[in-house]
C-alpha positions as CSV (number, residue, x, y, z in Angstrom):
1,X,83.9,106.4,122.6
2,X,82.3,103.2,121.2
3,X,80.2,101.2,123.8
4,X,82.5,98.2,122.7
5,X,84.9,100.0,124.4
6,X,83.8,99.9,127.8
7,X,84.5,96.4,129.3
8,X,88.2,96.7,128.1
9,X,88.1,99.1,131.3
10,X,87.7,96.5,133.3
11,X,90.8,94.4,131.8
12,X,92.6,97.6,133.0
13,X,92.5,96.7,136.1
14,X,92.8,93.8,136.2
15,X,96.4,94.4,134.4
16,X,96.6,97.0,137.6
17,X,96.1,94.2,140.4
18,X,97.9,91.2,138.0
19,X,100.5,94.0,138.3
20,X,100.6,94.1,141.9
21,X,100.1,90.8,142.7
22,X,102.6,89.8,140.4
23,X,100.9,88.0,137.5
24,X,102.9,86.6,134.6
25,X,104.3,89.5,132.6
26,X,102.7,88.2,129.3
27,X,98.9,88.0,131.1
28,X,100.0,91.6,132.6
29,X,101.0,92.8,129.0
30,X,97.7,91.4,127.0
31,X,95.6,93.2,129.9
32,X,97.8,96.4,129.8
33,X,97.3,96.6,126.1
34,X,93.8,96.3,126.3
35,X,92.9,98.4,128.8
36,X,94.9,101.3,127.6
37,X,92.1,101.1,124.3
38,X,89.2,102.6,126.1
39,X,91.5,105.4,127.8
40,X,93.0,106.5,124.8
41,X,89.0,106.3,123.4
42,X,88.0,108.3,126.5
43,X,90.8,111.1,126.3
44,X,89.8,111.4,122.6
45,X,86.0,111.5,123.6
46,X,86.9,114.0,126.5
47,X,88.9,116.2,124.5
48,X,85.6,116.4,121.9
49,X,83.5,117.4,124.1
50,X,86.0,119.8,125.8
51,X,86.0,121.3,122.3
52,X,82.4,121.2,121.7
53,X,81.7,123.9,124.9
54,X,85.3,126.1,124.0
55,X,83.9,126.5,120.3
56,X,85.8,124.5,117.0
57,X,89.2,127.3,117.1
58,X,90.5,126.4,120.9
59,X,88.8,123.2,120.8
60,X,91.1,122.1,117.9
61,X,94.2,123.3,119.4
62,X,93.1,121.4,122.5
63,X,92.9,118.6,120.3
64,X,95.9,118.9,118.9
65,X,97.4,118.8,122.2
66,X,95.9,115.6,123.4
67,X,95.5,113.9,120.2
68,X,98.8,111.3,121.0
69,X,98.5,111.9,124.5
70,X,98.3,107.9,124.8
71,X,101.5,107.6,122.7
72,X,103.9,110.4,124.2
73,X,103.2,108.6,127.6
74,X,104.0,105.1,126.5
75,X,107.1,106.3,124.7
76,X,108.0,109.0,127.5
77,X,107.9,105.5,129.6
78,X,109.7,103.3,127.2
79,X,112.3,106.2,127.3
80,X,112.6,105.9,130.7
81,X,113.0,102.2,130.9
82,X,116.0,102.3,127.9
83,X,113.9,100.9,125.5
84,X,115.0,102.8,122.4
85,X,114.3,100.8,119.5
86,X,110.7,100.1,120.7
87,X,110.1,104.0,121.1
88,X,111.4,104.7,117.8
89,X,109.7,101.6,116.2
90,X,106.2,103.3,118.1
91,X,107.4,106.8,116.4
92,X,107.3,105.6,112.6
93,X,104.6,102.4,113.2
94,X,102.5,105.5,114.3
95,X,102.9,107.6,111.6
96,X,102.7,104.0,109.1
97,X,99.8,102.8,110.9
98,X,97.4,106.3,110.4
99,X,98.4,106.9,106.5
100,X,98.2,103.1,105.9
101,X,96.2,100.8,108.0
102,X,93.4,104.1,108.5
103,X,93.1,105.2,106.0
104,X,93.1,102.1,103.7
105,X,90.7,100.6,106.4
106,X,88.4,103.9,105.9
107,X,88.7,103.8,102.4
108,X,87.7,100.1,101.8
109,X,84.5,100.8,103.9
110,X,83.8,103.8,102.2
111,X,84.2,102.8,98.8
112,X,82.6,99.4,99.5
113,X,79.3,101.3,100.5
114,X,79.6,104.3,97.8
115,X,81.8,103.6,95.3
116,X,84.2,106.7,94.3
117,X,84.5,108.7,97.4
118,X,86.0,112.5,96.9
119,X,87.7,115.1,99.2
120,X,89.7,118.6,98.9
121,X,92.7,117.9,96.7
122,X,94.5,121.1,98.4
123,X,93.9,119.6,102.1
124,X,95.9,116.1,100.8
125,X,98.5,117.4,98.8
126,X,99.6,120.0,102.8
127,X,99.1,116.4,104.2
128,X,101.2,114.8,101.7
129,X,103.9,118.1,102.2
130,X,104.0,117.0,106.0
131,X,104.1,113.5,105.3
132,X,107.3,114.2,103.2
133,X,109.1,116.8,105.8
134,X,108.7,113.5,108.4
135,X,110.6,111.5,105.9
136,X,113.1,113.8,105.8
137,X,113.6,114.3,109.4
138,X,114.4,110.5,109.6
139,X,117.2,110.6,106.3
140,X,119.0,113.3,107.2
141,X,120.2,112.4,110.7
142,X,120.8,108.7,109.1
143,X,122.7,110.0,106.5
144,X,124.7,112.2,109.0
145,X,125.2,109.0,111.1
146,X,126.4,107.7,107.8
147,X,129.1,109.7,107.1
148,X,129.9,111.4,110.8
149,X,130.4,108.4,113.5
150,X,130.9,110.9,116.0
151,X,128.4,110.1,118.7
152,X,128.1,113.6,120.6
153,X,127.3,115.3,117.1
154,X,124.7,112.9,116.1
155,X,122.8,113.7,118.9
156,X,123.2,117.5,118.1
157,X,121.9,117.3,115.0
158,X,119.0,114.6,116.3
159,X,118.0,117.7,118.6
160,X,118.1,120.2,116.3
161,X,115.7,118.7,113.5
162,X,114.0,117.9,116.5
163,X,113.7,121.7,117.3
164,X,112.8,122.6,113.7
165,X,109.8,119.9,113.2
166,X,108.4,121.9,116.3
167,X,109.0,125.2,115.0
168,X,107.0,123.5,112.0
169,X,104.3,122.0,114.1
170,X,103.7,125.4,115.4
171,X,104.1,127.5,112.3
172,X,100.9,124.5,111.2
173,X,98.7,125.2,114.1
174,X,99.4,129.5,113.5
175,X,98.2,128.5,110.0
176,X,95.4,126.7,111.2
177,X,93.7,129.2,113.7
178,X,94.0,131.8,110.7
179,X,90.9,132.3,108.6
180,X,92.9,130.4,105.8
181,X,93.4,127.3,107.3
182,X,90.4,127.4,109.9
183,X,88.6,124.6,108.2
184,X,91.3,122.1,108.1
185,X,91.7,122.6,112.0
186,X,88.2,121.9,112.3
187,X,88.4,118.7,110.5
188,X,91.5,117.5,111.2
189,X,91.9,118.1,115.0
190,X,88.4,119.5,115.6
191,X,85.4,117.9,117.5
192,X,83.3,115.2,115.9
193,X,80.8,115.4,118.2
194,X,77.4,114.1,116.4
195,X,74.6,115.8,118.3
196,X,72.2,113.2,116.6
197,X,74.1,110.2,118.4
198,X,74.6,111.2,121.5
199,X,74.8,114.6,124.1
200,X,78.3,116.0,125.2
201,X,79.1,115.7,128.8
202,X,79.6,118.9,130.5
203,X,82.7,120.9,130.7
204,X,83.2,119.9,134.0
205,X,82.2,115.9,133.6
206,X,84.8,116.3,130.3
207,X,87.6,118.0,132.2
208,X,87.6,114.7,134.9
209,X,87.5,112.1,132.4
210,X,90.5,113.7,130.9
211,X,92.5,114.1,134.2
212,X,91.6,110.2,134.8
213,X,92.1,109.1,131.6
214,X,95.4,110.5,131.4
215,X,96.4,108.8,135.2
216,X,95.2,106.1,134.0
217,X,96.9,105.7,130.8
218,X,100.3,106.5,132.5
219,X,99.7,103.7,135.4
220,X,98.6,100.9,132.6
221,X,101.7,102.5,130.2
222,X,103.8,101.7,132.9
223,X,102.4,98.3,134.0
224,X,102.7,97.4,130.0
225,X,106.4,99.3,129.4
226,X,107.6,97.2,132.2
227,X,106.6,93.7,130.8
228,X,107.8,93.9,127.5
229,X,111.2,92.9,127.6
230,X,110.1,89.2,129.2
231,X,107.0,89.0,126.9
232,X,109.5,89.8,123.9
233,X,111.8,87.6,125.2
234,X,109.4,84.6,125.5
235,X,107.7,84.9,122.4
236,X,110.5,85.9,120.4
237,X,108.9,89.0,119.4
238,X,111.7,91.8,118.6
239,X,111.1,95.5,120.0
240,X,110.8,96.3,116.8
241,X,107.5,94.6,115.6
242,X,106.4,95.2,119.6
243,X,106.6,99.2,118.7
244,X,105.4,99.3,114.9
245,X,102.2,97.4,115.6
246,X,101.1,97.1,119.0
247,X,101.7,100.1,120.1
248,X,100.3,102.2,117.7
249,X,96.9,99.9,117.4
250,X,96.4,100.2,121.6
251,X,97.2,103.8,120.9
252,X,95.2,104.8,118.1
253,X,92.6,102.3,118.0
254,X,89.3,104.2,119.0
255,X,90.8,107.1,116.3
256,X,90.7,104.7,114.1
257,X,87.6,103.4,114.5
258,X,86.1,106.9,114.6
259,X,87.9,107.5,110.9
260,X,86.4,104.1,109.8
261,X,83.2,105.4,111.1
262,X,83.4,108.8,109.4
263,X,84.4,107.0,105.8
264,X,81.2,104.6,106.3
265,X,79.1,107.5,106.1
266,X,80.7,109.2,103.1
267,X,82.5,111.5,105.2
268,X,85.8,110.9,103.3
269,X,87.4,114.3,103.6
270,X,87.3,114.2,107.4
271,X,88.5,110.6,107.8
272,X,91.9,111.4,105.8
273,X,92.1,114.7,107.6
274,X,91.9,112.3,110.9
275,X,94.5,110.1,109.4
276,X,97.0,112.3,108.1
277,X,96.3,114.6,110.8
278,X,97.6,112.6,113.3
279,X,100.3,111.3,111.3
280,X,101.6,114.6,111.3
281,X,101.1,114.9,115.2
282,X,103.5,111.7,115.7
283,X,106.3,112.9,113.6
284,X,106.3,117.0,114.2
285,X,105.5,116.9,118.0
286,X,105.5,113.6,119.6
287,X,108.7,112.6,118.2
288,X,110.6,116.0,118.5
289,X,109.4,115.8,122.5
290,X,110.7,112.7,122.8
291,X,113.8,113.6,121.7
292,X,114.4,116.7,123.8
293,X,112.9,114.0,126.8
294,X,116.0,111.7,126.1
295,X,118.1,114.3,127.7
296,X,115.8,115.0,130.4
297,X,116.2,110.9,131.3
298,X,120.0,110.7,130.3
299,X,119.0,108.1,127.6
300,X,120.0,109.8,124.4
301,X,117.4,109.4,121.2
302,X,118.6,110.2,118.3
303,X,116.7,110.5,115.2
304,X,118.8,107.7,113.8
305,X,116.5,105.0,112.7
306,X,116.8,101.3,111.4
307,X,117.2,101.7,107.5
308,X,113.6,99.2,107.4
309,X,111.6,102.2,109.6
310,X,113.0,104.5,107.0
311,X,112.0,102.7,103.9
312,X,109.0,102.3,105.6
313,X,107.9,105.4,105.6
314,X,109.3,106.7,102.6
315,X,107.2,103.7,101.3
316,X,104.1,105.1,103.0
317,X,104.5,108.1,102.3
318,X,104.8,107.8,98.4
319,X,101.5,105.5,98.5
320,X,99.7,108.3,100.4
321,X,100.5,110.9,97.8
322,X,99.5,108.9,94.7
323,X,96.0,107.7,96.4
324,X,94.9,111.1,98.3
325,X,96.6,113.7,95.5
326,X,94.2,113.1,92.9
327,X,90.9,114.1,95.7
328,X,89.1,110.7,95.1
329,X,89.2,107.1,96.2
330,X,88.1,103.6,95.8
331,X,88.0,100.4,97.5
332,X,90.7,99.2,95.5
333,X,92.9,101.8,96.4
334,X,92.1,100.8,100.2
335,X,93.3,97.2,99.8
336,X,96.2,98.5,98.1
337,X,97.1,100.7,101.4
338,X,96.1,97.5,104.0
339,X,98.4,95.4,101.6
340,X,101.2,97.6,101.8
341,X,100.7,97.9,105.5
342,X,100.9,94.3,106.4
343,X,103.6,93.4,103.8
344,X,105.6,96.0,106.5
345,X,104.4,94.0,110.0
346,X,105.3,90.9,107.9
347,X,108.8,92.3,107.6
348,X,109.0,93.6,110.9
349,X,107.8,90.3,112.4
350,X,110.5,88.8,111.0
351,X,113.5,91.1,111.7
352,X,115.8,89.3,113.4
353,X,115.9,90.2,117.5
354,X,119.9,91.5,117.2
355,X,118.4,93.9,114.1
């Protein structure tokens, strides 16, 4: 985790005893949102190191578990509260916000710095296969919804693409443990640990940083989960631009600054595998688990999104393909991707509240 990181810890609490002591909820939200940066940093950091003592196979799959642990919880919350189009807003401004805003950050800094950056063709274009497979999972059910108002089946069908992307997810971890597909594990979901920069903790420093990054995620998810409906309310925000680009940037920032890293140093290869890698995490497992949550909760979630989220990330996921297929990049082709990503917030900012 980046120094930077560490006085956000102390805006954490803060949020904590705002919380308590019954702050404004907007003060409570910024502090919230803030504070849940270093944990997500320190769960990511934790997890590394955790991999760096079980060796690069389990410590991948570890990674793979915890990867999102900092979204599943804010959207496991958000579930709980009702808050539906926020947690399906978080789902695709996840999966938007690693294949566009990463990426085309990481690429802009590395192509800045050394021009014409190149990576395994073979790796983008099973990234780019995933990256379709989510868009699908988000037509179909629409286009079911479309022509079958039937409540009760809608959900039925929700649940069972929601089965199948896990089937997926796991049939892509199996892959990735094999001999075949060993490598991409490593880079996508593997340690990135530099020995140079700094010394892992130890197994047993790593495994307590997780467990308290991981309370303290859910107790500063919670404090933020519960403020948003007044902040919304009084900035005229809708849940919808809340969930597409808040959430995913306190979520994924410190990933993202590690891929921006990794892309500085003409590391290209691992920064998309970071992207996409995680891209594919929010849309075969964290939003499959959410789903099969809802009924946990007794507040259904569908996989019936707002036509915008769909575009979206069809939109995304067409630009992806054309700049990763090819195995090289540019800078231009990074400020192509940022464009595209805040002509989205732009759009979302602006969707009307009743959307």
């Amino acid at each position: 985790m980046a120094r930077w990181m560490y006085p956000l810890l102390a805006l954490g609490a803060a949020a904590i005893v705002g919380r308590v002591l019954g702050a404004p909820p907007f003060v409570v939200f910024a502090l919230a949102a803030a504070g849940l940066v270093p944990m997500a940093g320190l769960i990511g950091r934790s997890t590394e190191d955790l991999a760096f003592h079980v060796g690069p196979k389990w410590g991948g799959l570890l990674n793979a578990t915890f990867g999102n642990a900092a979204e599943l919880i804010i959207g496991a919350l958000a579930l709980r509260e009702g808050l539906l189009p926020l947690v399906k807003a978080s789902i695709t401004g996840s999966i938007i916000g690693n294949s566009l805003l990463v990426l085309g950050t990481g690429v802009l800094v590395g192509g800045l710095r050394h021009g014409t950056q190149q990576f395994d063709a073979r790796e983008a274009t099973r990234n780019s296969t995933m990256m379709l497979i989510a868009l699908a999972s988000l037509v179909l059910p629409a286009a079911f919804a479309a022509s079958e108002p039937d409540v009760l089946a809608v959900e039925e069908v929700s649940v069972g693409v929601a089965v199948l992307l896990l089937a997926v997810y796991v049939a892509y971890i199996v892959f990735s443990l094999t001999p075949a597909g060993h490598t991409m594990l490593e880079e996508e979901m593997g340690t990135h640990v530099d020995e140079e920069e700094r010394a892992p903790w130890s197994r047993r420093v790593a495994v307590l940083v997780l467990l308290g990054a991981t309370i303290g995620t859910v107790v500063l998810a919670e404090a933020l989960v519960g403020t948003v409906e007044a902040v919304t309310h009084a900035l005229g925000w809708s849940q919808f631009f809340v969930g597409l680009v808040v959430v995913p940037l306190v979520g994924n920032i410190a990933e993202h600054f590690s891929a921006v890293q990794l892309a500085a140093k003409n590391k290209m290869e691992t920064a998309l595998a970071i992207a996409a890698g995680s891209s594919t995490q929010i849309a075969l497992l964290v939003a499959p688990l959410l789903v099969l949550m809802s009924l946990l909760f007794g507040k259904w979630l569908d996989l019936v999104f707002h036509p915008l989220e769909i575009i979206a990330v069809g939109v995304a996921a067409f630009v992806f393909t054309l700049v990763s297929i090819d195995g090289e990049t540019n800078w231009l082709e990074g400020v192509q991707l940022l464009a595209l990503y805040l002509m989205i917030a732009v759009v979302f900012f602006f969707l009307p509240l009743h959307a």
